[in-house]
FIKOLZA-1660 file (N, C-alpha, C; in steps of 0.1 Angstrom, whole numbers, plus 5000, padded with zeros to 4 digits):
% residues 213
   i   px   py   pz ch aa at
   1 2782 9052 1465  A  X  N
   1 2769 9054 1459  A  X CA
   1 2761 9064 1467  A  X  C
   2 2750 9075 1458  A  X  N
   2 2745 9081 1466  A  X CA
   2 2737 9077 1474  A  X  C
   3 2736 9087 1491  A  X  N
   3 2729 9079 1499  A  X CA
   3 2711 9079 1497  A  X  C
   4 2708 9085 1488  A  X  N
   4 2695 9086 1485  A  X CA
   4 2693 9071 1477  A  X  C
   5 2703 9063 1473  A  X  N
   5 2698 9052 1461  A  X CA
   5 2699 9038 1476  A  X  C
   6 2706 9046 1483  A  X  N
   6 2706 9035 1496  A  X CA
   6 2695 9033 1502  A  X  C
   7 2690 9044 1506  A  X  N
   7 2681 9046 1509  A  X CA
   7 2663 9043 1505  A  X  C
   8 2667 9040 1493  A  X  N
   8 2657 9034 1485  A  X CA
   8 2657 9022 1489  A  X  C
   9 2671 9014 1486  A  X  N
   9 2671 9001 1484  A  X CA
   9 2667 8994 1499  A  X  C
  10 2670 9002 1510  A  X  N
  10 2663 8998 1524  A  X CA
  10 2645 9002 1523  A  X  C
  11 2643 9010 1518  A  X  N
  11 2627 9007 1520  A  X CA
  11 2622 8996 1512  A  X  C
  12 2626 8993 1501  A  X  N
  12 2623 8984 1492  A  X CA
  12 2622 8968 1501  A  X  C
  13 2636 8967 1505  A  X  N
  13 2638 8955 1516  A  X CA
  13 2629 8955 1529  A  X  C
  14 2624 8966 1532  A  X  N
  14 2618 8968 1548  A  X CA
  14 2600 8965 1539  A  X  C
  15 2600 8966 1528  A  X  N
  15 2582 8964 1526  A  X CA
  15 2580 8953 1519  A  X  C
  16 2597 8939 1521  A  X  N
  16 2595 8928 1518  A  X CA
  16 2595 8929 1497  A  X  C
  17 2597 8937 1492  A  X  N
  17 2598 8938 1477  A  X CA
  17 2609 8926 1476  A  X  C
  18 2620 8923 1485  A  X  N
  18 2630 8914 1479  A  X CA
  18 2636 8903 1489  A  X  C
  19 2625 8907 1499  A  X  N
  19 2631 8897 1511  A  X CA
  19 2635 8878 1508  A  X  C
  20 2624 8877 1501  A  X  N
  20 2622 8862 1498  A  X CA
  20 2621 8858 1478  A  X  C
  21 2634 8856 1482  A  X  N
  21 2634 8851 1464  A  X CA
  21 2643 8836 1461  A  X  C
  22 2635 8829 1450  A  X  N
  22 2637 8816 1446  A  X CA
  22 2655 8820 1437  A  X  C
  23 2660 8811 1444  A  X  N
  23 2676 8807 1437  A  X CA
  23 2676 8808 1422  A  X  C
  24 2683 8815 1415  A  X  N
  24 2685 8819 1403  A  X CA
  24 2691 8807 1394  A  X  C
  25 2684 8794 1383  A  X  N
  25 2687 8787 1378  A  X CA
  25 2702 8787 1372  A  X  C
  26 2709 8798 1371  A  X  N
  26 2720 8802 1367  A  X CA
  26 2729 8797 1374  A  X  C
  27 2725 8804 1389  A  X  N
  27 2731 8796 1399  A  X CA
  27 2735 8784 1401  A  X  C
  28 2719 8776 1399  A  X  N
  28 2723 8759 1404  A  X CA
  28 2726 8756 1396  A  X  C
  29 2725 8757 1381  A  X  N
  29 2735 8752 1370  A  X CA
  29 2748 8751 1373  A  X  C
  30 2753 8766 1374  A  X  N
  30 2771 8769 1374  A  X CA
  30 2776 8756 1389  A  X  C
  31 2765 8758 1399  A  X  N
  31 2767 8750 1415  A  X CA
  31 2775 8733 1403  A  X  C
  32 2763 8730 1403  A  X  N
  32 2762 8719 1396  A  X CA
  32 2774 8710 1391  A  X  C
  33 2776 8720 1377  A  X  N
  33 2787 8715 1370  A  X CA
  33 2803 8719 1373  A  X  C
  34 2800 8734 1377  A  X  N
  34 2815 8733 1380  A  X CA
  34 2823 8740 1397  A  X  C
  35 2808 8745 1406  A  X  N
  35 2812 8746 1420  A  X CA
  35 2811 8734 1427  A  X  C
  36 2803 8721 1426  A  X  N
  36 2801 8710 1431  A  X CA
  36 2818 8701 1435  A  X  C
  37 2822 8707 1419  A  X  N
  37 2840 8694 1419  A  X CA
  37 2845 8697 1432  A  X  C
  38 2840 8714 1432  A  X  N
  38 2857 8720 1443  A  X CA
  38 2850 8716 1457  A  X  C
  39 2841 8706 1461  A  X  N
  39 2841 8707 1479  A  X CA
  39 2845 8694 1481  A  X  C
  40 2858 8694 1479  A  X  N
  40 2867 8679 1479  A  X CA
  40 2872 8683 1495  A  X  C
  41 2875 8672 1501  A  X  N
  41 2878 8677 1512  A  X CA
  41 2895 8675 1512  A  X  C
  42 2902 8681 1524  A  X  N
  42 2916 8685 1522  A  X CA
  42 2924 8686 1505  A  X  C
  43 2911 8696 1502  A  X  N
  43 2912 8709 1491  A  X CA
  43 2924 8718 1493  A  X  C
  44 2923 8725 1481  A  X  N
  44 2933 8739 1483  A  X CA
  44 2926 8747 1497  A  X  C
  45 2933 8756 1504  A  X  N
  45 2931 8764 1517  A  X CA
  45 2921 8775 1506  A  X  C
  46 2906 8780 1512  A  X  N
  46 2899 8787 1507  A  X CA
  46 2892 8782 1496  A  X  C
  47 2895 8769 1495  A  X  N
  47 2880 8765 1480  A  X CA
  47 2873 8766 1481  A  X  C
  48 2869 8755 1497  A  X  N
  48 2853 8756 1500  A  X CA
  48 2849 8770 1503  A  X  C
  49 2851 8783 1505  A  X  N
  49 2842 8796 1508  A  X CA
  49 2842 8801 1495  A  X  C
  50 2831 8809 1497  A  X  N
  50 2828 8814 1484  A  X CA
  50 2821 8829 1491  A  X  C
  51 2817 8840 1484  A  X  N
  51 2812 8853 1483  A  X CA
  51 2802 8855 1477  A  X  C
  52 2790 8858 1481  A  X  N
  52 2780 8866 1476  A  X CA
  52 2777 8880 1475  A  X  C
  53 2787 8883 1468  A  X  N
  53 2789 8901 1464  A  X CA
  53 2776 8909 1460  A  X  C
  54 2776 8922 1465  A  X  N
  54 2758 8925 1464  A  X CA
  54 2748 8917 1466  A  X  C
  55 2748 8908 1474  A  X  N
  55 2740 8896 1476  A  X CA
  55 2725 8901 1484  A  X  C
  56 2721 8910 1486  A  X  N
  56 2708 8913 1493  A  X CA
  56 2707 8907 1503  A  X  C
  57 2694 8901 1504  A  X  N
  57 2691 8895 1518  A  X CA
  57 2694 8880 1517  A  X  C
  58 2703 8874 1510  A  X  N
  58 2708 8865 1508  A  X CA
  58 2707 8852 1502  A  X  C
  59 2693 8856 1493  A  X  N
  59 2687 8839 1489  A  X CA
  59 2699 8831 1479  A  X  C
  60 2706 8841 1471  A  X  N
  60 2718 8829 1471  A  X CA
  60 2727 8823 1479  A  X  C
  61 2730 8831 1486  A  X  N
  61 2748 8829 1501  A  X CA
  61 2733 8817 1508  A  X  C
  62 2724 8817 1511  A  X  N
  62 2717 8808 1522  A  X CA
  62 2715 8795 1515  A  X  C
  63 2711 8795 1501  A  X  N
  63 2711 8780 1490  A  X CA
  63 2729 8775 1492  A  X  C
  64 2737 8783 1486  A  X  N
  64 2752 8780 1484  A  X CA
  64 2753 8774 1499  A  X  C
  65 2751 8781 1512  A  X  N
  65 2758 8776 1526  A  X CA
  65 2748 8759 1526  A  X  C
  66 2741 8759 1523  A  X  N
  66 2730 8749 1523  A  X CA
  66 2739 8738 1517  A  X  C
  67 2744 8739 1509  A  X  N
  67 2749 8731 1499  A  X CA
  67 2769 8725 1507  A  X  C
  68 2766 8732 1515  A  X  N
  68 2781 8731 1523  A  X CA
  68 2792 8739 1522  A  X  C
  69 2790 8749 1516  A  X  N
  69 2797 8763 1510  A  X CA
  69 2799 8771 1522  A  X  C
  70 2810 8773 1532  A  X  N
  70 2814 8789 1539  A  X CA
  70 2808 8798 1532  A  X  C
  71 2799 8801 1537  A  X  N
  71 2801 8817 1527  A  X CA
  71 2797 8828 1532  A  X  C
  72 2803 8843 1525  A  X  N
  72 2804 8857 1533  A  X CA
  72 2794 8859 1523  A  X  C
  73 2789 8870 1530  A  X  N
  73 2777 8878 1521  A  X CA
  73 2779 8893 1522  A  X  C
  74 2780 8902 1515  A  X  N
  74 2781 8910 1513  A  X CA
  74 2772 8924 1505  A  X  C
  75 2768 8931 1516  A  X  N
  75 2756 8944 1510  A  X CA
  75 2757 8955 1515  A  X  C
  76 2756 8969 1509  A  X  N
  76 2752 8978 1514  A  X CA
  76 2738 8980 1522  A  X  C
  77 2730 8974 1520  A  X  N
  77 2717 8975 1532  A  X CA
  77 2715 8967 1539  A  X  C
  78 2716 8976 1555  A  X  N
  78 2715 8970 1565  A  X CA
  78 2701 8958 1567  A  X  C
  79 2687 8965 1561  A  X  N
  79 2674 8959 1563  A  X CA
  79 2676 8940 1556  A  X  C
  80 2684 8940 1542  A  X  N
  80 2685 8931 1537  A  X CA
  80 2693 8918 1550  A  X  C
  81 2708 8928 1550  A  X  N
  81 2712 8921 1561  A  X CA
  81 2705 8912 1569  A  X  C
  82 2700 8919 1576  A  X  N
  82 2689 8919 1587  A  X CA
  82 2683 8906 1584  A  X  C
  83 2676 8906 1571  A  X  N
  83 2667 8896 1570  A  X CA
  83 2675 8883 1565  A  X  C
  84 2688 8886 1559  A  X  N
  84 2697 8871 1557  A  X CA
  84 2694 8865 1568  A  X  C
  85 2704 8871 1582  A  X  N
  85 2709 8868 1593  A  X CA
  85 2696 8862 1600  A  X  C
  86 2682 8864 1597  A  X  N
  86 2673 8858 1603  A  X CA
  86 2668 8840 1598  A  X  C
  87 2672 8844 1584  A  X  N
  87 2667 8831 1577  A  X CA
  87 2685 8822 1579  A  X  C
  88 2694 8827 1583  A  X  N
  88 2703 8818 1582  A  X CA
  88 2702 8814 1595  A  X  C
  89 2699 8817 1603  A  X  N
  89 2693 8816 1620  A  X CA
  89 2686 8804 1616  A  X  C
  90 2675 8810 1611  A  X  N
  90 2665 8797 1614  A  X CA
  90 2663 8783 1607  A  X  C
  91 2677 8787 1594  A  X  N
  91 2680 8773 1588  A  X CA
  91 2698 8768 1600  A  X  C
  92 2698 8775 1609  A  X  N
  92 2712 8770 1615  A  X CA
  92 2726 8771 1604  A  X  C
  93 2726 8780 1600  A  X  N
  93 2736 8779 1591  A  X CA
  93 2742 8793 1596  A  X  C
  94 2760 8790 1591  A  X  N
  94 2769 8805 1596  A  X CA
  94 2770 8811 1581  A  X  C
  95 2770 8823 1582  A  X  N
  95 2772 8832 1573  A  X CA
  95 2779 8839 1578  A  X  C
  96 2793 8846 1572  A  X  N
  96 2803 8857 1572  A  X CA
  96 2792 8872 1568  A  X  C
  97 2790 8879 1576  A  X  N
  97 2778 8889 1569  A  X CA
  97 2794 8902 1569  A  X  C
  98 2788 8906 1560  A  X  N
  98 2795 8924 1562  A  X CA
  98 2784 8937 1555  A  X  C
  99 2783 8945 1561  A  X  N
  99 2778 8960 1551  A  X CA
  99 2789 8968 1552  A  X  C
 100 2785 8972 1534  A  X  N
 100 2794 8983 1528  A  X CA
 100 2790 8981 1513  A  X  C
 101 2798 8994 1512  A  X  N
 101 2795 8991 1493  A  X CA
 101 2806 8983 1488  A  X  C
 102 2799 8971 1475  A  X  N
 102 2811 8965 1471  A  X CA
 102 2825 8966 1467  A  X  C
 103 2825 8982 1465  A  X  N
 103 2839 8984 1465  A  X CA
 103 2848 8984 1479  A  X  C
 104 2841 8992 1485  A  X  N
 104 2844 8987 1497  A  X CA
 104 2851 8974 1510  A  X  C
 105 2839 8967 1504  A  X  N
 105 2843 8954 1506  A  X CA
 105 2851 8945 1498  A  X  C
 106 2855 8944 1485  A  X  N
 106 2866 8937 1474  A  X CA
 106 2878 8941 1482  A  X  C
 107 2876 8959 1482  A  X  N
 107 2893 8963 1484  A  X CA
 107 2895 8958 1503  A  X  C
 108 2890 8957 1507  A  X  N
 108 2888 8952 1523  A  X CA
 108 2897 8941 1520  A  X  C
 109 2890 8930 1512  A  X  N
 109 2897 8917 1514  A  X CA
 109 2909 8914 1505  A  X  C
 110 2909 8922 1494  A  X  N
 110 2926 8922 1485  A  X CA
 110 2935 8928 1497  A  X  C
 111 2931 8935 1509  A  X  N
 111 2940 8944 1516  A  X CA
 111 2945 8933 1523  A  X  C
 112 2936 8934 1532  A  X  N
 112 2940 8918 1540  A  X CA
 112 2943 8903 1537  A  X  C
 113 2946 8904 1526  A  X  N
 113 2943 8886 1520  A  X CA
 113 2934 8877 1519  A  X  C
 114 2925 8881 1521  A  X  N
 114 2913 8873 1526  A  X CA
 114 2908 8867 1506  A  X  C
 115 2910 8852 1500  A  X  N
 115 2910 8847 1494  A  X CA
 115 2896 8835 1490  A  X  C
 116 2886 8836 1480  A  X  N
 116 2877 8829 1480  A  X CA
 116 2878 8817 1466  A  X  C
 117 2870 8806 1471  A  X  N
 117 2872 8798 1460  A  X CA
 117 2862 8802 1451  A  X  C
 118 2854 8808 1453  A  X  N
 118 2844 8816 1441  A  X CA
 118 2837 8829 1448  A  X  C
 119 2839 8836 1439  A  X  N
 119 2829 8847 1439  A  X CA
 119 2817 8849 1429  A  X  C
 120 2804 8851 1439  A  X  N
 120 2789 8853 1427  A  X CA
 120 2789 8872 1425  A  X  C
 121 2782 8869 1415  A  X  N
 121 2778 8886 1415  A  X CA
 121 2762 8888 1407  A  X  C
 122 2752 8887 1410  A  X  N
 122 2740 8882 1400  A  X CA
 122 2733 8899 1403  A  X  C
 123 2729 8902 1392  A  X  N
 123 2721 8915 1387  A  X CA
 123 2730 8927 1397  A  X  C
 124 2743 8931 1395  A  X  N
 124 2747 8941 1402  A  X CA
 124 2755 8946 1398  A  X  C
 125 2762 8961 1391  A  X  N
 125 2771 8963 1381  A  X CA
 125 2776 8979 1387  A  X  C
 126 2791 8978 1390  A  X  N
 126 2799 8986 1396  A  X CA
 126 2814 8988 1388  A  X  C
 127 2814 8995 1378  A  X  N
 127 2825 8991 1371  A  X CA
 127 2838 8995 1377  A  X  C
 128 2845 8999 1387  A  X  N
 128 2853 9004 1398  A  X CA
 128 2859 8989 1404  A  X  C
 129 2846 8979 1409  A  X  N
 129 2845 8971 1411  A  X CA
 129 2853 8954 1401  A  X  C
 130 2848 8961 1394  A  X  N
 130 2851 8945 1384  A  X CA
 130 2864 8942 1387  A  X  C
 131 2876 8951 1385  A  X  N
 131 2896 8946 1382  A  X CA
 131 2897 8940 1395  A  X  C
 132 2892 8942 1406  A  X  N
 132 2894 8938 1420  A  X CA
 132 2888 8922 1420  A  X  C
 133 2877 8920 1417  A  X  N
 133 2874 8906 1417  A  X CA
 133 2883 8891 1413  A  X  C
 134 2890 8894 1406  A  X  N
 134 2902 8882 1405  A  X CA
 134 2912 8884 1418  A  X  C
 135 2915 8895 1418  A  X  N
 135 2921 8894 1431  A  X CA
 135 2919 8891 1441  A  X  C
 136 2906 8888 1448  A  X  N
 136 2905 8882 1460  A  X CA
 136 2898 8867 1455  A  X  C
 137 2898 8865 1446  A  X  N
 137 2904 8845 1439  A  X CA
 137 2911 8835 1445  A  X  C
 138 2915 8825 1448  A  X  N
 138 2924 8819 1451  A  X CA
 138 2928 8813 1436  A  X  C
 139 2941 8807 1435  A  X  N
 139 2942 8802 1423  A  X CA
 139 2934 8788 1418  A  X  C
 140 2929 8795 1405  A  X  N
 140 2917 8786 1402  A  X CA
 140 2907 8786 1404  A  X  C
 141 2902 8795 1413  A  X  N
 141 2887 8802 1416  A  X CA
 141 2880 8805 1406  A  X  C
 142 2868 8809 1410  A  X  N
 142 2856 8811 1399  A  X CA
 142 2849 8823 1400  A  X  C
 143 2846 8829 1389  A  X  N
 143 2840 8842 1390  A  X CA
 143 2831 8841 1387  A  X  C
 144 2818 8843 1391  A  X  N
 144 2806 8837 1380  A  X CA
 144 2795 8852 1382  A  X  C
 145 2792 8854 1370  A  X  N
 145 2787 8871 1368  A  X CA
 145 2777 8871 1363  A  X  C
 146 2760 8876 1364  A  X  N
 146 2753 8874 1355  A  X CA
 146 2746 8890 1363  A  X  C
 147 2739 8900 1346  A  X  N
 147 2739 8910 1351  A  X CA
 147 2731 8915 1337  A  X  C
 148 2724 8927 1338  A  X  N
 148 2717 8935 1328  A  X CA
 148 2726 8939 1317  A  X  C
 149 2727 8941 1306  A  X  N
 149 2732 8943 1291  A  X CA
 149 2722 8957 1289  A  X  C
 150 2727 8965 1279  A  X  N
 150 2724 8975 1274  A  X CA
 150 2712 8970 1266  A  X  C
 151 2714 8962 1261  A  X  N
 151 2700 8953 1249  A  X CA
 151 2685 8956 1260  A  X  C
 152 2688 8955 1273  A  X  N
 152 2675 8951 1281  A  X CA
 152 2665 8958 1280  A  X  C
 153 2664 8975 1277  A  X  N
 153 2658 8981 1277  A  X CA
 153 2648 8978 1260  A  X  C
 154 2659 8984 1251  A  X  N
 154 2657 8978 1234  A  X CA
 154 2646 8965 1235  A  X  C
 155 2651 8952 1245  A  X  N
 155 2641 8943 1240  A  X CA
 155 2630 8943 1250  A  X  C
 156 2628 8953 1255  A  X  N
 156 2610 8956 1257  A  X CA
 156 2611 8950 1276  A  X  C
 157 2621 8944 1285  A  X  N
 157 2622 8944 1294  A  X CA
 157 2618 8954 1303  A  X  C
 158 2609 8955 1313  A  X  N
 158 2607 8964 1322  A  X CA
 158 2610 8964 1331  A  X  C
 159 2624 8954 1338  A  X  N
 159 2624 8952 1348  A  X CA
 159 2642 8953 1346  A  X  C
 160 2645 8953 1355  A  X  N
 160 2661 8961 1358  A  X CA
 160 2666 8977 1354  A  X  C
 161 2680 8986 1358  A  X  N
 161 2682 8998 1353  A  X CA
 161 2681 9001 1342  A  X  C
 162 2678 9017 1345  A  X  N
 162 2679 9024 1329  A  X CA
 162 2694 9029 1331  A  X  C
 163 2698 9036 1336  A  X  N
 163 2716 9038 1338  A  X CA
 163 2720 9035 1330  A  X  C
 164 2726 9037 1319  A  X  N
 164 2740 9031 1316  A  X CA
 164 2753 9027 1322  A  X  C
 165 2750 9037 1332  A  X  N
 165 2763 9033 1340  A  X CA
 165 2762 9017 1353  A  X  C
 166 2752 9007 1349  A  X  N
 166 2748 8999 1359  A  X CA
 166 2740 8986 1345  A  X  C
 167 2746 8992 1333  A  X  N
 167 2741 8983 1320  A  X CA
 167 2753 8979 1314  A  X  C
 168 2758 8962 1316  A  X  N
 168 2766 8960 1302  A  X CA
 168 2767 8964 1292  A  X  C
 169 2780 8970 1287  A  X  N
 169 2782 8969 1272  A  X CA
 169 2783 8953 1263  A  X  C
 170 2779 8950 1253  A  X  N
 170 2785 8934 1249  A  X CA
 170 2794 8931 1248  A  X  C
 171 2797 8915 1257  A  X  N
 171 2809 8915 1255  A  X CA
 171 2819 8919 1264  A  X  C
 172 2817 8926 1274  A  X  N
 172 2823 8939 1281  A  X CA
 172 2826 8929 1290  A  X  C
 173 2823 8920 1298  A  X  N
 173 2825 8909 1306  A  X CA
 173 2841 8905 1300  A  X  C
 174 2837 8901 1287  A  X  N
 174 2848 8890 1278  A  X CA
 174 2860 8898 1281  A  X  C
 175 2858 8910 1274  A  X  N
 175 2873 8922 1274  A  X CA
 175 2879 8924 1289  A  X  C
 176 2872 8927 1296  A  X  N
 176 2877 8926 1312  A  X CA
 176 2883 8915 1314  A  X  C
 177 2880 8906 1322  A  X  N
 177 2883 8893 1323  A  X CA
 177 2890 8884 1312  A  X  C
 178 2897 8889 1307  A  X  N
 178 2906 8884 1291  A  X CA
 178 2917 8871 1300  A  X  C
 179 2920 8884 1307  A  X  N
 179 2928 8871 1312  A  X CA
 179 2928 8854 1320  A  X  C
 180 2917 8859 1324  A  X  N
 180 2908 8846 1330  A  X CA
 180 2901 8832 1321  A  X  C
 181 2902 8821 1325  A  X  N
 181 2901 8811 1315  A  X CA
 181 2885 8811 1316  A  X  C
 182 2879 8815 1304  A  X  N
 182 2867 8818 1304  A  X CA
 182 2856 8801 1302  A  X  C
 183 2849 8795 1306  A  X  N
 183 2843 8785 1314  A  X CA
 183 2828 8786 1306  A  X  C
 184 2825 8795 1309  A  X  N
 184 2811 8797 1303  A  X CA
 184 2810 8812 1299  A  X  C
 185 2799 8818 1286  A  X  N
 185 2797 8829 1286  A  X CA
 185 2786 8829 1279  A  X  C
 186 2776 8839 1278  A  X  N
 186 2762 8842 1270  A  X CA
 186 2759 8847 1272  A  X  C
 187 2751 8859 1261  A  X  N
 187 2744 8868 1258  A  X CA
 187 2733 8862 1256  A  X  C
 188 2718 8866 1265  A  X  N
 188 2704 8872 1259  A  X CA
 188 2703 8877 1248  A  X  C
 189 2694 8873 1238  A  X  N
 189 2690 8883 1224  A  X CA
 189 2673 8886 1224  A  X  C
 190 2666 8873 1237  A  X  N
 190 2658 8875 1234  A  X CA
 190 2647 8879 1250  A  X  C
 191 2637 8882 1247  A  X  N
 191 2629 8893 1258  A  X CA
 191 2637 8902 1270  A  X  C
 192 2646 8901 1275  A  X  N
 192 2657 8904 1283  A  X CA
 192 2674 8905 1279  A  X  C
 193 2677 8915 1278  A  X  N
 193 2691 8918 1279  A  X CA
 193 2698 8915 1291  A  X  C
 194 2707 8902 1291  A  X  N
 194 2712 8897 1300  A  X CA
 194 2724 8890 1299  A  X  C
 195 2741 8891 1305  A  X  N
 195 2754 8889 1300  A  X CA
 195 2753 8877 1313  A  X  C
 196 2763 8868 1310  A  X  N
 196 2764 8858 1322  A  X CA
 196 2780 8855 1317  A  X  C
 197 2784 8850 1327  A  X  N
 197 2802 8846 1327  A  X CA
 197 2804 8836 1340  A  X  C
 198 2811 8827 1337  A  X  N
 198 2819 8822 1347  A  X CA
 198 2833 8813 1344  A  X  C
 199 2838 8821 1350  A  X  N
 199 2854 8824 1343  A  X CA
 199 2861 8817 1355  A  X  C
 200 2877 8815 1355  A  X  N
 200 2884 8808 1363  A  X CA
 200 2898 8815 1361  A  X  C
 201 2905 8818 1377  A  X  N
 201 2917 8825 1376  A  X CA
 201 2929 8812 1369  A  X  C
 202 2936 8818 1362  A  X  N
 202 2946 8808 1364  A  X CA
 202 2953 8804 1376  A  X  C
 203 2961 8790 1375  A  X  N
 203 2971 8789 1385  A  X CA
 203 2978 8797 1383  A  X  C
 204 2986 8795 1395  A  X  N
 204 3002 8802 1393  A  X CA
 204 3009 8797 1391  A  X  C
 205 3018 8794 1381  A  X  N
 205 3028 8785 1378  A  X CA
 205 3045 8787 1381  A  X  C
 206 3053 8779 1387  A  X  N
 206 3067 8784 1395  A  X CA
 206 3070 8792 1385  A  X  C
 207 3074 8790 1369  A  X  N
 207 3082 8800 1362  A  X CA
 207 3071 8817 1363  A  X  C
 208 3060 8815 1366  A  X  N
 208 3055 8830 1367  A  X CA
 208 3050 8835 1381  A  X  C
 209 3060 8833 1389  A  X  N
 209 3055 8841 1402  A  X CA
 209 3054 8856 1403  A  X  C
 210 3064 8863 1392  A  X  N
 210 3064 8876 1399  A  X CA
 210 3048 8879 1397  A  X  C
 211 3036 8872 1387  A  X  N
 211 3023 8875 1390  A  X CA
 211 3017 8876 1397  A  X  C
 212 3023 8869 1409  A  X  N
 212 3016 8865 1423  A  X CA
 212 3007 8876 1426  A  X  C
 213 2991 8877 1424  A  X  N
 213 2984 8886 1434  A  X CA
 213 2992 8889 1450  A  X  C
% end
């Protein structure tokens, strides 16, 4: 991404625009009903962690670790960083932190194996990005995606990109992710253009290994 949009997004963070934000009801819903089952203990290896992809200064990854969740957080701005690692400090909680851009960091951990029982991705859209997200899954993992739609601007929204290239197409979630056992899905029609998904990798089953990520 250009370094001028980086650039932005650290002053934004340094004059507190995004430092402190309430957990996205989206969130504790999806927590709720279908991230809650998986913190069984002597679980599959990798259930309990989870990823907060583009995750800013962390008000989701710091609710999710709260809740007993491992979790990495991951952002291109260092200032956000900065401010997770203070509030996970002073709630005593460990966070996995990394900077880079999300592509960056997906293909990082499909390189190395590094395998999560869910990955979040809330208001952040990198289409380079998306095919790599199952891949660092464990089998049965959860993808849970909620992000701006093309509709946003049309229905009078002032708040998120004008980009197209950073706006769902409809539906565009569903067609990617086809192969994933889709869990939940919804479109916004009304004051905000907004796509949400939370999908689940399949297992892997002995007759279909050569699939094996």
């Amino acid at each position: 991404m250009p370094g001028s949009d980086l650039q932005s997004w650290n002053q934004r963070y340094l004059a507190g625009e995004f430092g402190f934000r309430e957990t996205d009801p989206f969130v504790m819903e999806a927590h709720k009903k279908y991230l809650q089952p998986m913190l069984r203990e002597n679980s599959a290896a990798g259930s309990n962690t989870g990823l907060d992809l583009a995750g800013g200064a962390g008000h989701h990854a710091i609710w999710l670790a709260q809740q007993g969740w491992r979790m990495a957080l991951a952002d291109w701005s260092e200032p956000a960083l900065e401010i997770a690692r203070e509030k996970a400090a002073a709630g005593q909680l460990m966070l996995d932190i990394q900077q880079g851009t999300a592509l960056d960091v997906v293909s990082a951990y499909a390189s190395n194996g590094r395998r999560f029982g869910f990955v979040l991705v809330s208001f952040f859209l990198d289409r380079e990005v998306l095919p790599w997200l199952p891949r660092i899954l464990i089998p049965g993992g959860l993808l849970l995606y909620r992000t701006y739609t093309e509709d946003n601007e049309r229905l009078g929204n002032p708040r998120g990109p004008r980009d197209p290239r950073h706006l769902l197409r409809s539906q565009e979630l569903l067609e990617i992710y086809r192969g994933m056992k889709i869990l939940h899905y919804n479109e916004t029609v009304a004051q905000k253009g907004v796509a949400e998904l939370i999908a689940q990798k399949m297992e892997i089953s002995p007759t279909n290994m050569e699939n094996r990520e």
